[in-house]
C-alpha positions in Angstrom: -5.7 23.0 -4.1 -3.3 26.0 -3.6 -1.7 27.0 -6.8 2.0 27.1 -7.5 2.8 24.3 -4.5 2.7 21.2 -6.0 4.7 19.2 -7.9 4.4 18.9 -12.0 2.6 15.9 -12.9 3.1 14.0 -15.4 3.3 10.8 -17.9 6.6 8.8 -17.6 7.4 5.3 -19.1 8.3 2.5 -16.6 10.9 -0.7 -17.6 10.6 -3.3 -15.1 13.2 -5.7 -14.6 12.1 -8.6 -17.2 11.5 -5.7 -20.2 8.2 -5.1 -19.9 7.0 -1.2 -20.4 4.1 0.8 -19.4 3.0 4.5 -18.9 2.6 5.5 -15.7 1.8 9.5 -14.6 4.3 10.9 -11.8 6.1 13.5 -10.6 9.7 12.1 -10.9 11.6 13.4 -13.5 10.2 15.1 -16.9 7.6 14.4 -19.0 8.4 11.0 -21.3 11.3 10.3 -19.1 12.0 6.8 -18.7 12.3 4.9 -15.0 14.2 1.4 -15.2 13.0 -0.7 -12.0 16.2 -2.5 -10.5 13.5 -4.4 -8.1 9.7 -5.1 -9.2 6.8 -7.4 -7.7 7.7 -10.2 -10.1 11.2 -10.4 -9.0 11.7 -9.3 -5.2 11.3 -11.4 -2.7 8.7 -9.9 -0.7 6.2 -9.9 -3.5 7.3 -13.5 -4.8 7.9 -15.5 -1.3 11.2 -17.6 -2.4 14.2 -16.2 -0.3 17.4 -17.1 -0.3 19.7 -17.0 3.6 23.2 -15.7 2.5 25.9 -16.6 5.6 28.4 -14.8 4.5 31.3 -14.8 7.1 29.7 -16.8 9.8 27.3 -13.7 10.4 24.6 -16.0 10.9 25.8 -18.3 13.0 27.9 -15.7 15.6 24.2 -13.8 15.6 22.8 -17.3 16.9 26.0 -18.1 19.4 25.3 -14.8 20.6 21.6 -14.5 21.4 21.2 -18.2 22.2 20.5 -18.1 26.0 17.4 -15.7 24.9 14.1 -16.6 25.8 15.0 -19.2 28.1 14.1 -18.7 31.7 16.2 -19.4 34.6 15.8 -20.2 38.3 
């Protein structure tokens, strides 16, 4: 590898969401610095499988009034 390009790194400490800790090596931030996890595999949806569908204003339904007729063939 070419010297003097790469980023430091280094060990960090990781918080996932439900409080559990480990040691990780990276290059974000500084050696020892802590990253909190807002969104981890036990908690996000795409790891997990259960989603919730949020209609908030009618969103859903005006996306389905408006792309209804697609798909259907006509002669």
């Amino acid at each position: 590898m070419k010297s003097g390009i790469h980023p430091e790194y280094h060990e960090i400490n990781v918080i996932m969401t439900d409080g559990t800790e480990f040691k990780t090596r990276s290059c974000y931030g500084k050696p020892g610095e802590t990253l909190r996890l807002d969104i981890d595999p036990k908690s996000h949806p795409a790891w997990t499988g259960v989603q919730r569908m949020l209609d908030t204003g009618g969103q859903v339904a005006k996306f389905n009034k408006k792309f209804a007729g697609i798909g259907t063939r006509r002669k």
